[in-house]
C-alpha positions as semicolon CSV with decimal commas, in nm:
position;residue;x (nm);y (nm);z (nm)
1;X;-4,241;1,866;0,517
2;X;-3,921;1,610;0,547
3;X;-3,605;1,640;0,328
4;X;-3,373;1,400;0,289
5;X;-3,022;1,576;0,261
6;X;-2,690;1,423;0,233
7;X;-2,521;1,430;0,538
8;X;-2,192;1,292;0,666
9;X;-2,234;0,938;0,632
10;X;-2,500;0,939;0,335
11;X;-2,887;1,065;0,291
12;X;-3,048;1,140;0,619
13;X;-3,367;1,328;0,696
14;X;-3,353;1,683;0,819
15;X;-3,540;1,616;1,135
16;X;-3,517;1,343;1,349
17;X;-3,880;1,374;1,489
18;X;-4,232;1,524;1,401
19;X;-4,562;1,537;1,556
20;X;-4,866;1,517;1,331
21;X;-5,216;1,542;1,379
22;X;-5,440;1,261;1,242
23;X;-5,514;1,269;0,899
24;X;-5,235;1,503;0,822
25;X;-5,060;1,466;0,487
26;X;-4,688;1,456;0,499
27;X;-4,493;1,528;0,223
28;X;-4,145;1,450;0,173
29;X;-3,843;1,584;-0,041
30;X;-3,491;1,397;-0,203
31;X;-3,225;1,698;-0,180
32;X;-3,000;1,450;-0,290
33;X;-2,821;1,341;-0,620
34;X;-2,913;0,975;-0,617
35;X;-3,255;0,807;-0,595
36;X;-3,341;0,705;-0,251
37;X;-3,611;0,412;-0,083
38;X;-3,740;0,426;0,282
39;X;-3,940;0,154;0,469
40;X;-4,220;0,301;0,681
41;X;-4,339;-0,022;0,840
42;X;-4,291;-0,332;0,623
43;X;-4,317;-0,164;0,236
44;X;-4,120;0,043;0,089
45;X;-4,110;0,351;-0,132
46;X;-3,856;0,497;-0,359
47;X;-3,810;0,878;-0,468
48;X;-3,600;0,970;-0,783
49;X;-3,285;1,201;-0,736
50;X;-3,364;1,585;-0,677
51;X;-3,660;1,766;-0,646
52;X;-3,867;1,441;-0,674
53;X;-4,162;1,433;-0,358
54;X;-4,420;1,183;-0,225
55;X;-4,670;1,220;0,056
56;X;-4,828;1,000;0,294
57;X;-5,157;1,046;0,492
58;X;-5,115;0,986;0,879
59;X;-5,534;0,827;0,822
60;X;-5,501;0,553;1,048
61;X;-5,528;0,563;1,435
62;X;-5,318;0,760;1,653
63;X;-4,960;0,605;1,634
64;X;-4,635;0,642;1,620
65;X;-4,432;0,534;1,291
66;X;-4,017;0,511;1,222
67;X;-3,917;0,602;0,868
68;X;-3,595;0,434;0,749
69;X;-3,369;0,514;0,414
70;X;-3,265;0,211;0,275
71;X;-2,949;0,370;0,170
72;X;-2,792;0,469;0,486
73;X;-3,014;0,234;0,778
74;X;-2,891;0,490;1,046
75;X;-3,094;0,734;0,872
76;X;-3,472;0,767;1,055
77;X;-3,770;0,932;1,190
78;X;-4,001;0,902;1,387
79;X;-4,356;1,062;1,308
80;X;-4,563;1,044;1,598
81;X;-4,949;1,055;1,496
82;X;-5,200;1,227;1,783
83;X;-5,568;1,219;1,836
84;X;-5,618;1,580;1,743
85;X;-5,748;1,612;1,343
86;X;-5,586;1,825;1,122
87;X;-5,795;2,118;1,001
């Protein structure tokens, strides 16, 4: 799981890395008061203030993705995808 928490300078996620296994789903959480979008690749998704989560499925070959929060563009992490598959 990856929340995004305010931090100094705005929003930022709690981790700066994580290691998945293909096909893993990971979920992620806004801590914060005010809605906040991140780019993972070239779309972007959106999560409303507090409490609200969305997920993504690591389904596609082993890779290695950067997340960024549209609200503070210093905010980001990497998910690194491996061969093994999730149970």
């Amino acid at each position: 799981m990856v929340n995004i928490i305010g931090g100094p300078d705005g929003a930022v996620f709690d981790q700066l890395e994580l290691a998945v296994p293909l096909q893993t789903i990971v979920i992620w959480t806004n801590r914060t008061a005010e809605p906040q979008a991140f780019r993972l690749g070239r779309p972007s998704s959106a999560l409303a203030p507090q409490g609200q989560a969305g997920a993504v499925a690591m389904t596609l070959i082993p890779h290695t993705v950067t997340l960024e929060l549209r609200s503070n563009l210093k905010a980001r992490l990497t998910i690194a995808v491996s061969r093994t598959v999730a149970d």
